[in-house]
TORPA-4810 file (N, C-alpha, C, O; in nm, 3 decimals):
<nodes>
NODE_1_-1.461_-3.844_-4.920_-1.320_-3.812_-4.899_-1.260_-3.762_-5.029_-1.288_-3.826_-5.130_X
NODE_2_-1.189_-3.666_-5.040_-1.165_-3.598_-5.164_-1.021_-3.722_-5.188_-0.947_-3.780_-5.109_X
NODE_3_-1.039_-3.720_-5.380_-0.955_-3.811_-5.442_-0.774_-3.745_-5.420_-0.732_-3.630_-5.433_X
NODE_4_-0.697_-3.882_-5.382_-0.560_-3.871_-5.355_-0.528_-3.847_-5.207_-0.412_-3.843_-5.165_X
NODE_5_-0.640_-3.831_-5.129_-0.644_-3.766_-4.986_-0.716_-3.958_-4.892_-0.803_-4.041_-4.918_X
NODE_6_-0.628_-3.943_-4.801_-0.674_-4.036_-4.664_-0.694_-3.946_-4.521_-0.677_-3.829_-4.485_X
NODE_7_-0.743_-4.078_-4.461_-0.787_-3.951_-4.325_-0.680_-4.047_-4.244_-0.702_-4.168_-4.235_X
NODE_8_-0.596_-4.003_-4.202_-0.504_-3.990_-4.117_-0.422_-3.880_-4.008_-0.321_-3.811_-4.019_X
NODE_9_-0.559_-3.914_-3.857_-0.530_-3.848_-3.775_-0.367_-3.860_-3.683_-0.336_-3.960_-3.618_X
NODE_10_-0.290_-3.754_-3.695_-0.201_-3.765_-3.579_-0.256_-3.837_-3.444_-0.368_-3.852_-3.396_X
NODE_11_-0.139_-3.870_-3.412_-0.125_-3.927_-3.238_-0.178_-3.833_-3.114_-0.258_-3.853_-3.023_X
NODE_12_-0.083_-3.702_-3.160_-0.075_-3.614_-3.045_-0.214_-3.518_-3.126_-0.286_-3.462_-3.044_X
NODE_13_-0.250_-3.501_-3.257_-0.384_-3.404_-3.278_-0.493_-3.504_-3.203_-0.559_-3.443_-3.119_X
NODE_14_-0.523_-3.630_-3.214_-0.632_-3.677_-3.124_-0.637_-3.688_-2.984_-0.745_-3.714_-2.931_X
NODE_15_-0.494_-3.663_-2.887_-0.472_-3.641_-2.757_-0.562_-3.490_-2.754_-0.673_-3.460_-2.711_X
NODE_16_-0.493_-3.442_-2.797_-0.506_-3.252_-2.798_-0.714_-3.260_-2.831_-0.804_-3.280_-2.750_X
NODE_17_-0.719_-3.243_-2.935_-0.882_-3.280_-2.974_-0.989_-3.376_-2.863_-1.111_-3.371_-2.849_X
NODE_18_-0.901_-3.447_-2.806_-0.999_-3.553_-2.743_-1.001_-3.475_-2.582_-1.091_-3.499_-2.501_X
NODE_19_-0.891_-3.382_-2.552_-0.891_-3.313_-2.429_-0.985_-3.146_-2.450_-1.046_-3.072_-2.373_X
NODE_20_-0.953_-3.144_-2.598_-1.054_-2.971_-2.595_-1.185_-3.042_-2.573_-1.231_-3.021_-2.461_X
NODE_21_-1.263_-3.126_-2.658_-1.387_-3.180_-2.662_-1.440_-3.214_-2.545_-1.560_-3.210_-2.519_X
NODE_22_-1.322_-3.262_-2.445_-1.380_-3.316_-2.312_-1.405_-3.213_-2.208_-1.507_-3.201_-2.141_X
NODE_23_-1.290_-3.135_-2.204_-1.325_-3.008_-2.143_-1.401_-2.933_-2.163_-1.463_-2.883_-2.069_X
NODE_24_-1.430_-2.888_-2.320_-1.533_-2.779_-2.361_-1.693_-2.853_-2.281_-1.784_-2.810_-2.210_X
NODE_25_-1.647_-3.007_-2.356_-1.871_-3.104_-2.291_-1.914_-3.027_-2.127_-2.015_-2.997_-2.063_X
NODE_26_-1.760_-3.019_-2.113_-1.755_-3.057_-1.864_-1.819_-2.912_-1.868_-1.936_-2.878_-1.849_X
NODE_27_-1.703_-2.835_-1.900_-1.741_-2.684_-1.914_-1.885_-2.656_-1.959_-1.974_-2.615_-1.884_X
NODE_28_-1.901_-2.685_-2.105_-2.088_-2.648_-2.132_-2.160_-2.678_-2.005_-2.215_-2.590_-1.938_X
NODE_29_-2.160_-2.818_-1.971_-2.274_-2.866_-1.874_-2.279_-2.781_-1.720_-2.374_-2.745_-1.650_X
NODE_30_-2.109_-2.767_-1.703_-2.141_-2.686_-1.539_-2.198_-2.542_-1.575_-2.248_-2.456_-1.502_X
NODE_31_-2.179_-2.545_-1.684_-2.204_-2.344_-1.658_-2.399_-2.402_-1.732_-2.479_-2.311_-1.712_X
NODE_32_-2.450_-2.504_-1.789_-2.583_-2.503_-1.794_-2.623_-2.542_-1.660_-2.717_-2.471_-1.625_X
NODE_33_-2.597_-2.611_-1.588_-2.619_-2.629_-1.439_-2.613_-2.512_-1.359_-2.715_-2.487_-1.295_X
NODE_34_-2.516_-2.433_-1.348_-2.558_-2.310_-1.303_-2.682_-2.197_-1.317_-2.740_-2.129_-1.232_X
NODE_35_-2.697_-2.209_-1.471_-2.799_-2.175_-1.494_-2.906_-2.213_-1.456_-2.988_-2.132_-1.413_X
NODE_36_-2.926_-2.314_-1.461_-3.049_-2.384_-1.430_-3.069_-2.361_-1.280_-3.186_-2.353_-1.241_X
NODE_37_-2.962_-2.350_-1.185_-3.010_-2.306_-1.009_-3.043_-2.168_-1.008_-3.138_-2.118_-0.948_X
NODE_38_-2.948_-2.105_-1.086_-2.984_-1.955_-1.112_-3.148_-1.904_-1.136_-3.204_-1.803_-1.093_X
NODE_39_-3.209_-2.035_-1.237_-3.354_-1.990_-1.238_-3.456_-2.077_-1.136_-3.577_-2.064_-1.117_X
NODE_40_-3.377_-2.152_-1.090_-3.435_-2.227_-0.996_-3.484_-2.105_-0.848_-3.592_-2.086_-0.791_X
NODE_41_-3.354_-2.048_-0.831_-3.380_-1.929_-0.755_-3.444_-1.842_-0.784_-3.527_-1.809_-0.698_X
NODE_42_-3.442_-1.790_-0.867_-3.583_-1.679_-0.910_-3.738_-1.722_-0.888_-3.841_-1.668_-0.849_X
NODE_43_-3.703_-1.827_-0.925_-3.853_-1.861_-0.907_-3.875_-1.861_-0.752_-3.977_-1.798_-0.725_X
NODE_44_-3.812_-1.911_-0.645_-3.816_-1.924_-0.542_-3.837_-1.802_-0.466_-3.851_-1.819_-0.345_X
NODE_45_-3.842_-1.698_-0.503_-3.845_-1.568_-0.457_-4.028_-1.557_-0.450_-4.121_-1.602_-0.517_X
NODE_46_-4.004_-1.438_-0.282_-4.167_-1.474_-0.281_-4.174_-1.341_-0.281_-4.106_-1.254_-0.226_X
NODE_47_-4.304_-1.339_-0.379_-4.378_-1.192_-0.379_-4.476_-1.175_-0.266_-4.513_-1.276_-0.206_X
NODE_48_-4.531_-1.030_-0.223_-4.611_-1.042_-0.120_-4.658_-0.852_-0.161_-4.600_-0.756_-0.210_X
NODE_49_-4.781_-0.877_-0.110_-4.869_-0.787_-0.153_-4.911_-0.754_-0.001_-4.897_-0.858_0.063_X
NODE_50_-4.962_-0.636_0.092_-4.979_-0.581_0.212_-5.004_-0.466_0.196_-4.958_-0.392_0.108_X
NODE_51_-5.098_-0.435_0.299_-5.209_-0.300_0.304_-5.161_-0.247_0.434_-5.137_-0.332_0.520_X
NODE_52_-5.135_-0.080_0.473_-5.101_-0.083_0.619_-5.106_0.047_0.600_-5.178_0.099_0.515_X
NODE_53_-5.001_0.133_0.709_-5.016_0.283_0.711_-4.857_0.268_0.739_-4.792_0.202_0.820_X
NODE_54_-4.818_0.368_0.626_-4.652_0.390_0.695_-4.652_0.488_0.799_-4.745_0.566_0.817_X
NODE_55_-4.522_0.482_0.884_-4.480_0.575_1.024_-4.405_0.638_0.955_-4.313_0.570_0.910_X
NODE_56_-4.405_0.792_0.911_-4.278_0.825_0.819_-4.179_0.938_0.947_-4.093_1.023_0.925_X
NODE_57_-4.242_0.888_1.080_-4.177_0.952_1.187_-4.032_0.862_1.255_-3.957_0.883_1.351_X
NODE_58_-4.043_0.725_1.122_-3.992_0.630_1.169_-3.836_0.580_1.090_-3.739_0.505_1.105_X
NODE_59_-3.910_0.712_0.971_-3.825_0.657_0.866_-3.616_0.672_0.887_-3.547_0.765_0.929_X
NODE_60_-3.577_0.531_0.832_-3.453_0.561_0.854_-3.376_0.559_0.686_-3.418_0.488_0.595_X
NODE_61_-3.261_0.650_0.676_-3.212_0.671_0.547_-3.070_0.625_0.548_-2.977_0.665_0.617_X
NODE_62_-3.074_0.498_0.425_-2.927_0.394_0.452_-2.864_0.495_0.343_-2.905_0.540_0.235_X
NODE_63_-2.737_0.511_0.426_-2.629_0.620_0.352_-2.559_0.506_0.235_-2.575_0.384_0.225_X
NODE_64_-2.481_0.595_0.159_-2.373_0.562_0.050_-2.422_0.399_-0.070_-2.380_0.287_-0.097_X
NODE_65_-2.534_0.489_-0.103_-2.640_0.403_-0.179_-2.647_0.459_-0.359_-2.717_0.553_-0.397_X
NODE_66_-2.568_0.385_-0.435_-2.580_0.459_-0.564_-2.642_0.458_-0.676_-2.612_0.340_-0.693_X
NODE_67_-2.732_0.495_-0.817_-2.774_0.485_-0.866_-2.722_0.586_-0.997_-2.681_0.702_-0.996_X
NODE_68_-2.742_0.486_-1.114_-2.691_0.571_-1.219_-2.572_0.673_-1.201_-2.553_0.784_-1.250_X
NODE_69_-2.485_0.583_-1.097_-2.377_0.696_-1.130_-2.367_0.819_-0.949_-2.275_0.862_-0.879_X
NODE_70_-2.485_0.826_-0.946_-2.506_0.936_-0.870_-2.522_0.886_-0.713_-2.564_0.772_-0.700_X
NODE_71_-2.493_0.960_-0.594_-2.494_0.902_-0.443_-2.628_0.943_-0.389_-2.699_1.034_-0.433_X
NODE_72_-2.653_0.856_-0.280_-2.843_0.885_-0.242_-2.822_0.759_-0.116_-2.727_0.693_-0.076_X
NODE_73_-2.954_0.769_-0.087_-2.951_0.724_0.015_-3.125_0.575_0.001_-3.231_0.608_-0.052_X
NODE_74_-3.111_0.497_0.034_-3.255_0.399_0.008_-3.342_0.413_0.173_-3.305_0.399_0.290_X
NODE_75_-3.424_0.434_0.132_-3.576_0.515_0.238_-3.634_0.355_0.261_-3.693_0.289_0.176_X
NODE_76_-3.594_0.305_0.429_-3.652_0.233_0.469_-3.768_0.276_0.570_-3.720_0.350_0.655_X
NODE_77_-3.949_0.247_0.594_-4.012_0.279_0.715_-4.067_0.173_0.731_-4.113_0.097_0.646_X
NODE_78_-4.065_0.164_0.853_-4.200_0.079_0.891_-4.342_0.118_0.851_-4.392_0.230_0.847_X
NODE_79_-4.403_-0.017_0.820_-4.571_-0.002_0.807_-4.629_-0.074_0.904_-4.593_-0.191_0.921_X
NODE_80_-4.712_-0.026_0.971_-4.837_-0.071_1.057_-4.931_-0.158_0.933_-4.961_-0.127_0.818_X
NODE_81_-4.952_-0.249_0.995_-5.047_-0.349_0.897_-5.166_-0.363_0.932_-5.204_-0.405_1.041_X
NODE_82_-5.260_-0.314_0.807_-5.400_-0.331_0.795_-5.405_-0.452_0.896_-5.322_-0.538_0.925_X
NODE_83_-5.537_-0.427_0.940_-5.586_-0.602_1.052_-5.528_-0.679_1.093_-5.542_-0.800_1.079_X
NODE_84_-5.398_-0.582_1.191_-5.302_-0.692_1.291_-5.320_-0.598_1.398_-5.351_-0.479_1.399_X
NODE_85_-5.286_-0.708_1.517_-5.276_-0.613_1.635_-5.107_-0.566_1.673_-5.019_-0.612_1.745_X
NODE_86_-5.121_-0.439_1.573_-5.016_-0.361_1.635_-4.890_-0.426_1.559_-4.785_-0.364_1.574_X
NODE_87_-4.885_-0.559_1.470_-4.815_-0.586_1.358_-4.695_-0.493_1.276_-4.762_-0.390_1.271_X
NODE_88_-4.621_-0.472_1.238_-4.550_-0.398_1.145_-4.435_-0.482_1.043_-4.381_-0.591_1.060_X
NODE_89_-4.427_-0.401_0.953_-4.293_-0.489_0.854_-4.211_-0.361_0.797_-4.258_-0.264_0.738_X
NODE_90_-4.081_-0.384_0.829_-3.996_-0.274_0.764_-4.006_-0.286_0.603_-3.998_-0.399_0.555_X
NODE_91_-4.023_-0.165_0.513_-4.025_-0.150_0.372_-3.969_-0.085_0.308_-4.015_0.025_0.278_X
NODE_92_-3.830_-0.136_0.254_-3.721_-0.063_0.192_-3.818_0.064_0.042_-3.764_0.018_-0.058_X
NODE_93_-3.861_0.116_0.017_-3.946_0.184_-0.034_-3.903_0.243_-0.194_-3.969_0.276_-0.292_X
NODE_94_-3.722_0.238_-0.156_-3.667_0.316_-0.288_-3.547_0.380_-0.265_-3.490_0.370_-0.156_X
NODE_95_-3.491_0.460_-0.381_-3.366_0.573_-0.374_-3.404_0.716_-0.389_-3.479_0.778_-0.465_X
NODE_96_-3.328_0.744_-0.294_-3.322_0.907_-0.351_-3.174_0.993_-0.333_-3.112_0.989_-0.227_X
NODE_97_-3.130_1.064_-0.442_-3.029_1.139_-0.441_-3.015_1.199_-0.279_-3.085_1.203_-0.179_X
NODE_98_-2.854_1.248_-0.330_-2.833_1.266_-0.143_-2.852_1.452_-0.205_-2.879_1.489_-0.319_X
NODE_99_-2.836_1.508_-0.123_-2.869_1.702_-0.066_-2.710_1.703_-0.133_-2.628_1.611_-0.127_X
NODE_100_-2.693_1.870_-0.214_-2.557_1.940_-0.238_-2.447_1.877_-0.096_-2.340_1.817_-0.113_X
NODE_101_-2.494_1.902_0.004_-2.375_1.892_0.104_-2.469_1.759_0.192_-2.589_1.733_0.188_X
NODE_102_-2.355_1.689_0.271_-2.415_1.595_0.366_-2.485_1.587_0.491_-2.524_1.491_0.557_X
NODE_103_-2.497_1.764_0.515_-2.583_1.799_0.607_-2.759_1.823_0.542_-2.868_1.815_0.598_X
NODE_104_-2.729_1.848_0.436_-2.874_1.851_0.387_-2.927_1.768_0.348_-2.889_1.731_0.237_X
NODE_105_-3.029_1.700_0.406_-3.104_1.576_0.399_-3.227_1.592_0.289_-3.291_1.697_0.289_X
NODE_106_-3.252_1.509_0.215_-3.341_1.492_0.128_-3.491_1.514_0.197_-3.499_1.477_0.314_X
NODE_107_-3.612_1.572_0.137_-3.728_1.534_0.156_-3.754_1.445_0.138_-3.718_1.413_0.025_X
NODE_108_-3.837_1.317_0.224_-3.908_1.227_0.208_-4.041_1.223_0.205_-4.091_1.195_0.314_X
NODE_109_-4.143_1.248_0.086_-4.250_1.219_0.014_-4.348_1.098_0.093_-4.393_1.031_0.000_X
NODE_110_-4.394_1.049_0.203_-4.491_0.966_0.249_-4.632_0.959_0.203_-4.699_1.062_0.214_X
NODE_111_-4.695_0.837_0.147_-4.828_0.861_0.108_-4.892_0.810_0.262_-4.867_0.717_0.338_X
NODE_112_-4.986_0.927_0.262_-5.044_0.920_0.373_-5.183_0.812_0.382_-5.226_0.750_0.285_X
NODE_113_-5.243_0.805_0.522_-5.322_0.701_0.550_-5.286_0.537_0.455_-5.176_0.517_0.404_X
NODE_114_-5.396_0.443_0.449_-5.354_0.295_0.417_-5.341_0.316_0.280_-5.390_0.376_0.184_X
NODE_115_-5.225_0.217_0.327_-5.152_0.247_0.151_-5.097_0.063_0.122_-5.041_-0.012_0.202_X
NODE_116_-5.136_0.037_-0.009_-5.122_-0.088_-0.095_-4.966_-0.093_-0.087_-4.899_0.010_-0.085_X
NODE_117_-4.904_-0.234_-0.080_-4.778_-0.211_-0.097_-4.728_-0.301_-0.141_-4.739_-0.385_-0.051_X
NODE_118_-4.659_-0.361_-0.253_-4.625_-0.467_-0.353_-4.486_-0.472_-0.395_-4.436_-0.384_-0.464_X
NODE_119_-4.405_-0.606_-0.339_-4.297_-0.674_-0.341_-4.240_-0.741_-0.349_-4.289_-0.793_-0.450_X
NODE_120_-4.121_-0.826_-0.314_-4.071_-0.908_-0.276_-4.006_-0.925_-0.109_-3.942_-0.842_-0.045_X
NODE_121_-4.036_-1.021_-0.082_-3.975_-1.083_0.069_-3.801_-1.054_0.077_-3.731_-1.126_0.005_X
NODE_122_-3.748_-0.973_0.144_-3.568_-0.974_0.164_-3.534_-1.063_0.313_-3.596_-1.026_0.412_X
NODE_123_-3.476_-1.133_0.322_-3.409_-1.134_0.516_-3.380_-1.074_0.541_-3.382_-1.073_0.664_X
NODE_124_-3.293_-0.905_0.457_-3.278_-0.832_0.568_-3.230_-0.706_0.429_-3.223_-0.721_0.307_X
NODE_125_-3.208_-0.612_0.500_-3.172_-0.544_0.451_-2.997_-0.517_0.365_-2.892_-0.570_0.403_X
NODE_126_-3.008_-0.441_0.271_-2.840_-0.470_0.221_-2.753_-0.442_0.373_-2.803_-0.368_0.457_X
NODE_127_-2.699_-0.469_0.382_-2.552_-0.472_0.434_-2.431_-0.443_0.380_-2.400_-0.472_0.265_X
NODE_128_-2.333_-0.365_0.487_-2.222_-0.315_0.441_-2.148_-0.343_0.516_-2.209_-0.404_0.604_X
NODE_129_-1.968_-0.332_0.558_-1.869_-0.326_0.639_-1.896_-0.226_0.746_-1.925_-0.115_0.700_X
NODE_130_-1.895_-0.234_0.903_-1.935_-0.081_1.003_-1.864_-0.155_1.074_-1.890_-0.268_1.115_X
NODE_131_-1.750_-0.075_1.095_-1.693_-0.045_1.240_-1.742_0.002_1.392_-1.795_0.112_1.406_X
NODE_132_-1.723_-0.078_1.494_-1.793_-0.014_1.625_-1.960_-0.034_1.599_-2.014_-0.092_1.505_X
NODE_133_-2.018_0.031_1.710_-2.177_-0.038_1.746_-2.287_0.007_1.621_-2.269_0.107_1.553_X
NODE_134_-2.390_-0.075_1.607_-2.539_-0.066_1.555_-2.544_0.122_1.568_-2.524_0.182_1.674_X
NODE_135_-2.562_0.162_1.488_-2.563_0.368_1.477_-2.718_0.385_1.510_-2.798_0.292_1.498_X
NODE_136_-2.745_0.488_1.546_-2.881_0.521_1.563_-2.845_0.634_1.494_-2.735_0.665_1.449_X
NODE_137_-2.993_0.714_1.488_-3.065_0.828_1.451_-3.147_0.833_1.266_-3.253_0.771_1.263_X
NODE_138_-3.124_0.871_1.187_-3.211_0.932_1.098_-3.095_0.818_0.957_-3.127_0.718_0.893_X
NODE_139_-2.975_0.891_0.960_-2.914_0.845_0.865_-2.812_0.704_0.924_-2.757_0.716_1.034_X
NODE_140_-2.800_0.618_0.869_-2.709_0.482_0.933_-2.626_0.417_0.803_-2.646_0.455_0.688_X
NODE_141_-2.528_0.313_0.839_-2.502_0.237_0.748_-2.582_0.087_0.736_-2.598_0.056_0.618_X
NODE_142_-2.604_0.047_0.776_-2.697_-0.040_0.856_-2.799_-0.059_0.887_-2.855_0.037_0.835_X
NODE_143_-2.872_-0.112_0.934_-3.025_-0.150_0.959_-3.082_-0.296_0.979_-3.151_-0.359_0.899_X
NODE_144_-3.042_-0.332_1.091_-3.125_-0.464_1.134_-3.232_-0.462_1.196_-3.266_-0.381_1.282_X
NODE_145_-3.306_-0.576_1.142_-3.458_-0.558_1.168_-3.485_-0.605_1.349_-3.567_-0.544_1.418_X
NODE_146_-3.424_-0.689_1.389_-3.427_-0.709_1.548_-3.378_-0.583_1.636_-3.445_-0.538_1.729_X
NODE_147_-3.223_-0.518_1.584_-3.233_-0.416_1.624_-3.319_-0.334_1.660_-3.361_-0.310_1.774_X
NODE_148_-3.355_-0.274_1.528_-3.453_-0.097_1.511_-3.596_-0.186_1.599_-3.691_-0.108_1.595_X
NODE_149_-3.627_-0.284_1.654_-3.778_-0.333_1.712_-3.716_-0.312_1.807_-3.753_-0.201_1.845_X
NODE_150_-3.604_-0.369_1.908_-3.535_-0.369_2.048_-3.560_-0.215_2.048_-3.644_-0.169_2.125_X
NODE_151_-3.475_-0.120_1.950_-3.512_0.014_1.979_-3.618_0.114_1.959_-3.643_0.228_1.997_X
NODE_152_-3.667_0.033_1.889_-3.839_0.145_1.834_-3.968_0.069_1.928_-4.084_0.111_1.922_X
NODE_153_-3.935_-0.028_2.000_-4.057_-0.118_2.105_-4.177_-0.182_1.949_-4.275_-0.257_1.953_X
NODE_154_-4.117_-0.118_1.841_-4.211_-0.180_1.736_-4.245_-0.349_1.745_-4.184_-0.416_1.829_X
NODE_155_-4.332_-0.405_1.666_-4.341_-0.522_1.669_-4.304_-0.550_1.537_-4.394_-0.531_1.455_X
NODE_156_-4.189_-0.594_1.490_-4.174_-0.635_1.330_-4.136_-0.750_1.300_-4.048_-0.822_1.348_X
NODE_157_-4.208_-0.764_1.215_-4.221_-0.907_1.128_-4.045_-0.971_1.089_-3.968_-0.878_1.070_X
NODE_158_-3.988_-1.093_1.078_-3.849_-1.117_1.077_-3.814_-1.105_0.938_-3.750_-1.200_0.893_X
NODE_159_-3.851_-0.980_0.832_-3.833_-0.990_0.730_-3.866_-0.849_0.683_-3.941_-0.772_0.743_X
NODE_160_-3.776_-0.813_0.523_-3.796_-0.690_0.497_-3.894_-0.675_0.371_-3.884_-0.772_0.296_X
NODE_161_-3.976_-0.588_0.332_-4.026_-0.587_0.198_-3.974_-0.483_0.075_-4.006_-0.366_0.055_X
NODE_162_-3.910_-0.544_0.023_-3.811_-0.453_-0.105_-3.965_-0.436_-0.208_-4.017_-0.520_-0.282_X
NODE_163_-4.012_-0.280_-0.176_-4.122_-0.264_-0.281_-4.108_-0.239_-0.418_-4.012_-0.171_-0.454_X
NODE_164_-4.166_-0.272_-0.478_-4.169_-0.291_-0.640_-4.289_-0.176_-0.660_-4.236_-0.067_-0.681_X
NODE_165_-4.390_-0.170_-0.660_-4.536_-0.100_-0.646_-4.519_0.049_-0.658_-4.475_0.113_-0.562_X
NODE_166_-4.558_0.120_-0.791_-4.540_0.258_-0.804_-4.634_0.323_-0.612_-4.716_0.282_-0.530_X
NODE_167_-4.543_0.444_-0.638_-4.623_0.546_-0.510_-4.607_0.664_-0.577_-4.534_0.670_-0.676_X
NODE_168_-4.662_0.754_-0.538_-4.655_0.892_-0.578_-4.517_0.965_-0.450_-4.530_1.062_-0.374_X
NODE_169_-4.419_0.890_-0.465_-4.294_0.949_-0.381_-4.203_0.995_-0.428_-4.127_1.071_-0.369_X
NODE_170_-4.193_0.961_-0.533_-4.058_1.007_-0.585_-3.967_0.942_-0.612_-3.896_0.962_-0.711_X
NODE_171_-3.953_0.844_-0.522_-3.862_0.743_-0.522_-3.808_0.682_-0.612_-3.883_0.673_-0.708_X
NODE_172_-3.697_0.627_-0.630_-3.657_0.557_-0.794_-3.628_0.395_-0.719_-3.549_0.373_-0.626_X
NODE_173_-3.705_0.304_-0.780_-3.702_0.145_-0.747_-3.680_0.078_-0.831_-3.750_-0.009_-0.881_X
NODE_174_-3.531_0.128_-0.870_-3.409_0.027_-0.966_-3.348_-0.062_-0.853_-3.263_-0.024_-0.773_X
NODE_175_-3.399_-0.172_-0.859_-3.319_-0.190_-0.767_-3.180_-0.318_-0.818_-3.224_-0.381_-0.914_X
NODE_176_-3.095_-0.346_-0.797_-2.983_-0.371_-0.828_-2.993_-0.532_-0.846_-3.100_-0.570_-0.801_X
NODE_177_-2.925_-0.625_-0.891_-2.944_-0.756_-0.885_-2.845_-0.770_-0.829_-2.746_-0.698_-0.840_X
NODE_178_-2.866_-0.913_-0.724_-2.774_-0.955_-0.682_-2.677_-1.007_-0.735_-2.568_-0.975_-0.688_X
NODE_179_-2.676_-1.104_-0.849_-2.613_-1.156_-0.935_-2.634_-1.177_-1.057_-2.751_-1.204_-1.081_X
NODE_180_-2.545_-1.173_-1.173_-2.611_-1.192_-1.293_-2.668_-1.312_-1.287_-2.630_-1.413_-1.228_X
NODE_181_-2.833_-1.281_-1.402_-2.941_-1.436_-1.440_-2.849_-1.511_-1.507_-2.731_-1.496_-1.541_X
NODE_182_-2.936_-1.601_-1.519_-2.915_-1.704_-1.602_-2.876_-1.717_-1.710_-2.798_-1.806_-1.743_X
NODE_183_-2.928_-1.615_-1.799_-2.866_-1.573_-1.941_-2.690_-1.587_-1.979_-2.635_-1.644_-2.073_X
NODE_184_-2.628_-1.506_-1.860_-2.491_-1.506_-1.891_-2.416_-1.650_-1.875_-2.299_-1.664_-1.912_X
NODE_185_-2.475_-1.735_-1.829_-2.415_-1.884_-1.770_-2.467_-1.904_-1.907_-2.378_-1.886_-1.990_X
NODE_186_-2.595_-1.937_-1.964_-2.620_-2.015_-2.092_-2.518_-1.958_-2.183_-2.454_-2.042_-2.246_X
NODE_187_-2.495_-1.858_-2.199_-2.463_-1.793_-2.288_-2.304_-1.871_-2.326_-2.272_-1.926_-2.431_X
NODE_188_-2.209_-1.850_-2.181_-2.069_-1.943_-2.170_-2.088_-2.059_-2.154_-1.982_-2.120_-2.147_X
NODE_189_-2.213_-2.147_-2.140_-2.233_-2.259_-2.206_-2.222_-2.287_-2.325_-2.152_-2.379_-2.366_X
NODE_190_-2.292_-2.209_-2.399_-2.286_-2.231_-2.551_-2.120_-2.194_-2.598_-2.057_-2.241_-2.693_X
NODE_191_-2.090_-2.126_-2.529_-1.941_-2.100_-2.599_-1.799_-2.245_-2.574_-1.692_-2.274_-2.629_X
NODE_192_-1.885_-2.303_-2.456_-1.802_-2.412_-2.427_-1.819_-2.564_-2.487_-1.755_-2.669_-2.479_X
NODE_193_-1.956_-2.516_-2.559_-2.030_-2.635_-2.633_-1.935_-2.601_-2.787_-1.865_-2.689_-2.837_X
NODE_194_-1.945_-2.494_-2.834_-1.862_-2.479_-2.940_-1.761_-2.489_-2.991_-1.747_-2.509_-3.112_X
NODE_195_-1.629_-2.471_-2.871_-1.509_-2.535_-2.881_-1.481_-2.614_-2.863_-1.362_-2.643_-2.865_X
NODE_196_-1.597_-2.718_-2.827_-1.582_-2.877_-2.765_-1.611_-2.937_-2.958_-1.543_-3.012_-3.028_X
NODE_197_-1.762_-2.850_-2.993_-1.699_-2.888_-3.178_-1.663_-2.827_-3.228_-1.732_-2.815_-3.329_X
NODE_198_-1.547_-2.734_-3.227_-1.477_-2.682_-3.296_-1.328_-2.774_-3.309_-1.280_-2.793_-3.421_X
NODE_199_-1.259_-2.829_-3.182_-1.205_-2.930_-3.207_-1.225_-3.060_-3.294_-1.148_-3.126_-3.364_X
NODE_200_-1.338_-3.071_-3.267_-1.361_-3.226_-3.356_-1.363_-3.195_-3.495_-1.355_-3.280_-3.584_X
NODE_201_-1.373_-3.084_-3.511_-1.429_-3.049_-3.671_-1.279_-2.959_-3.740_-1.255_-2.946_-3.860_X
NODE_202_-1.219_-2.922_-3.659_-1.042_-2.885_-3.735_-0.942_-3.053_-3.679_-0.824_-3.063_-3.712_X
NODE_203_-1.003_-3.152_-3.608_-0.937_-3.271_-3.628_-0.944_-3.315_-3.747_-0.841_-3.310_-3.813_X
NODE_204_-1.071_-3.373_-3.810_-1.110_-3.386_-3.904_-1.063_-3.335_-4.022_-1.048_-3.402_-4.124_X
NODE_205_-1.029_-3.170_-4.005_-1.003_-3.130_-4.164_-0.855_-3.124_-4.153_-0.805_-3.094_-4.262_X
NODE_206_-0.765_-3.142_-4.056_-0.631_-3.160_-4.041_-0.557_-3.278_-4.014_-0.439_-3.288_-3.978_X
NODE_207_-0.690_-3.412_-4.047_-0.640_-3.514_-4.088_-0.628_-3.590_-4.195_-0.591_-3.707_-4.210_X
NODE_208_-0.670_-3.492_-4.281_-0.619_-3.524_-4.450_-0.538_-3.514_-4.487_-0.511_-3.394_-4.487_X
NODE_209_-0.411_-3.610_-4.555_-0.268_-3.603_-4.589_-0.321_-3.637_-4.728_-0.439_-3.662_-4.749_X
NODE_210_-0.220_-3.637_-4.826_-0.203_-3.700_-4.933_-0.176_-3.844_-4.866_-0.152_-3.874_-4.749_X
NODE_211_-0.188_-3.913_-4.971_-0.187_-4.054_-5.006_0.034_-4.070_-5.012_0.087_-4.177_-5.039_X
</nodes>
């Protein structure tokens, strides 16, 4: 304790100090708890690897889909699966820019015969707000997997495969996160851990009076 100096905390600085410290501890821990489900979920995510033949007679193109800025559309087809009878799984495949005008539809690039295909498991495809019925034809907002089977007589699996797995298509497979990781929760953890001692430590130096 420096000479001529006592430590004599105020009344109301240890109210004030004893409420930042408590709030900042509550605060650190929920936002490390978040984190921690945040990676709890990642891990929980299932990869899946499948051999099959895509239908690119099948393919449907989800409108108002953006990337870097730019509008396109994400190329879902069904694949017929290696050694099932008659089996299929819809496979969101990628992006591609939309045509100068909205009548001109993009080429879609299909690798032909059995083709390797490497992912992750979705329930369903993104989803958006649509007014009035399930759309058919080529381009949609939408895409449910019970649907497009009721209407294609396909047999598909109750699940989508968001591919990861280079192809020679063209395709760009950025695909978007749902939510920020874990990182950003630790991160406002630590900031809530800091003002929890940052209080205790300007109590301390603002409870030195003279004698």
């Amino acid at each position: 304790m420096p000479a001529g100096y006592s430590f004599r905390p105020r009344l109301w600085a240890l109210a004030l100090a004893a409420a930042a410290c408590a709030g900042g501890i509550a605060l650190g821990v929920w936002q490390a708890g978040r984190a921690e489900e945040k990676r709890k979920t990642e891990a929980r995510i299932e990869r899946i690897s499948v051999r099959g033949e895509f239908l690119p007679e099948r393919t449907v193109l989800l409108d108002n889909k953006l990337r870097r800025g730019r509008a396109g559309y994400e190329v879902v087809t069904p694949l017929r699966l290696a050694g099932a009878q008659q089996m299929h799984v819809l496979v969101n495949r990628g992006w591609i820019a939309a045509g100068a005008t909205r009548d001109e539809l993009p080429e879609i690039r299909t690798p032909p015969g059995e083709t390797k295909v490497e992912g992750i498991v979705r329930e369903h495809l993104p989803r958006v707000l649509q007014a009035g019925p399930a759309q058919r034809g080529k381009v949609r907002q939408n895409l449910a997997v019970e649907d497009f089977a009721a209407e294609t007589g396909l047999a598909l699996l109750p699940f989508v495969i968001e591919q990861h797995s280079p192809a020679e298509d063209g395709l760009l497979r950025e695909w978007p996160r749902a939510a920020p990781g874990p990182e950003k929760n630790e991160m406002y953890s630590l900031q809530w851990y800091s003002l929890a001692a940052l209080a205790v430590v300007l109590l301390i130096v603002l409870s030195f009076r003279k004698k």
